[in-house]
Residue, then its C-alpha position, 0 to 999 in steps of 0.5 A: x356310396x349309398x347308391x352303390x348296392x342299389x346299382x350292384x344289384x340293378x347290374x346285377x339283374x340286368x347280367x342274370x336276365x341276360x345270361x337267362x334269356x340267351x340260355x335256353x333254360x326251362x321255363x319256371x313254374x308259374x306259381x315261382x315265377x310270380x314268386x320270383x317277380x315280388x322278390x325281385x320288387x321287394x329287392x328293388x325296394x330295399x326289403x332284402x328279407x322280403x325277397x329272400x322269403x319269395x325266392x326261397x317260397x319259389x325255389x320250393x315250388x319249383x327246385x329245378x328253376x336253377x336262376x332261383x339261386x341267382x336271385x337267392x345270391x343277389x339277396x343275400x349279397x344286398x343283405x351283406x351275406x358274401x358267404x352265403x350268395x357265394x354258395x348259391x352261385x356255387x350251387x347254379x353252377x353245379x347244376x349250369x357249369x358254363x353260367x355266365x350270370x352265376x360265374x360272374x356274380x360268384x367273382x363280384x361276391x369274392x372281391x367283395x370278400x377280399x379274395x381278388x385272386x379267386x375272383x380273377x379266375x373267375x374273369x379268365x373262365x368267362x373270357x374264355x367261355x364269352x370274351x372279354x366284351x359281353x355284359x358278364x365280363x365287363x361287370x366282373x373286370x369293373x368290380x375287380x378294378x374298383x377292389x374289395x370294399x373300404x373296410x377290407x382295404x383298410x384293415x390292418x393284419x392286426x384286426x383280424x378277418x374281415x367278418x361277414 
C-alpha cells in the first residue's frame, strides 16, 4: 500500500506524456519547461510542495502551456488534495476538451473521492473519444475497478463525508 501513490503517480505521468506527445500541443516556454522537469523530479522524489511550487512558478511563465495543470493535478492528488486536482483537469479540459490525459486524471481523482458515478462517465467519454485499449482508458477502467480507497469504503452513513 505504500507504493500505491508512487505508482499512481508514475501512471499517471507516463498517460499525461502520452496524451501530450500525440497532441500537437505548443511547445512550452523554455524557462517552464525547466520548471516543469524539477517539478516532475521533486513529485518523483516524494516533495509534492516542492513540485507545486515549480508547476505553479511554470504556469506563471508560461499561462498557455495547458499540460502545466496536468502536473499541478498530479501534485495536488499526491498531496492528498482530490478537490483541488479536480479543478486543475477541469481547467485543461476547458482549454483541451478532447483530453485524454486530463479526462482520465479527472475520473481517477473521483474514484478517489468516492464519486464512482461521475468517474464512470468519464470512462464512456474516452472509450468513445480513443477506445477502450489505449493508455488513458485502461488506467481509469483499472482505478474504477479497484474503487474508491479504504477509508471511503468503510465509512458508515454515520460519520459523515469523507473530508479531503
Amino acid at each position: 500500500m505504500r507504493f500505491a501513490p508512487p505508482a499512481l503517480a508514475l501512471s499517471l505521468f507516463l498517460a499525461v506524456t502520452a496524451s501530450v506527445a500525440s497532441a500537437d500541443e505548443p511547445e512550452a516556454d523554455p524557462r517552464a519547461a525547466r520548471l516543469l522537469v524539477q517539478g516532475e523530479a521533486a513529485l518523483e522524489a516524494g516533495n509534492t510542495q516542492a513540485a507545486i511550487d515549480a508547476f505553479e512558478a511554470a504556469l506563471v511563465v508560461d499561462p498557455a502551456f495547458t499540460p502545466t495543470f496536468l502536473r499541478l493535478a498530479e501534485a495536488a492528488r499526491a498531496d492528498g488534495l482530490q478537490g483541488k486536482a479536480i479543478r486543475y483537469y477541469r481547467e485543461a479540459l476547458t482549454r483541451d476538451p478532447d483530453n485524454y490525459a486530463a479526462i482520465s486524471g479527472e475520473g481517477e481523482a473521483l474514484v478517489e473521492r468516492g464519486a464512482l458515478e461521475k468517474a464512470q462517465r468519464n470512462l464512456a467519454r474516452l472509450e468513445s473519444l480513443c477506445g477502450s485499449s489505449c493508455p488513458e482508458t485502461v488506467a481509469l477502467q483499472a482505478t474504477i475497478a479497484d474503487g474508491p480507497p479504504q477509508r471511503l469504503a468503510v465509512e458508515s452513513p454515520e460519520d459523515g463525508p469523507a473530508s479531503n
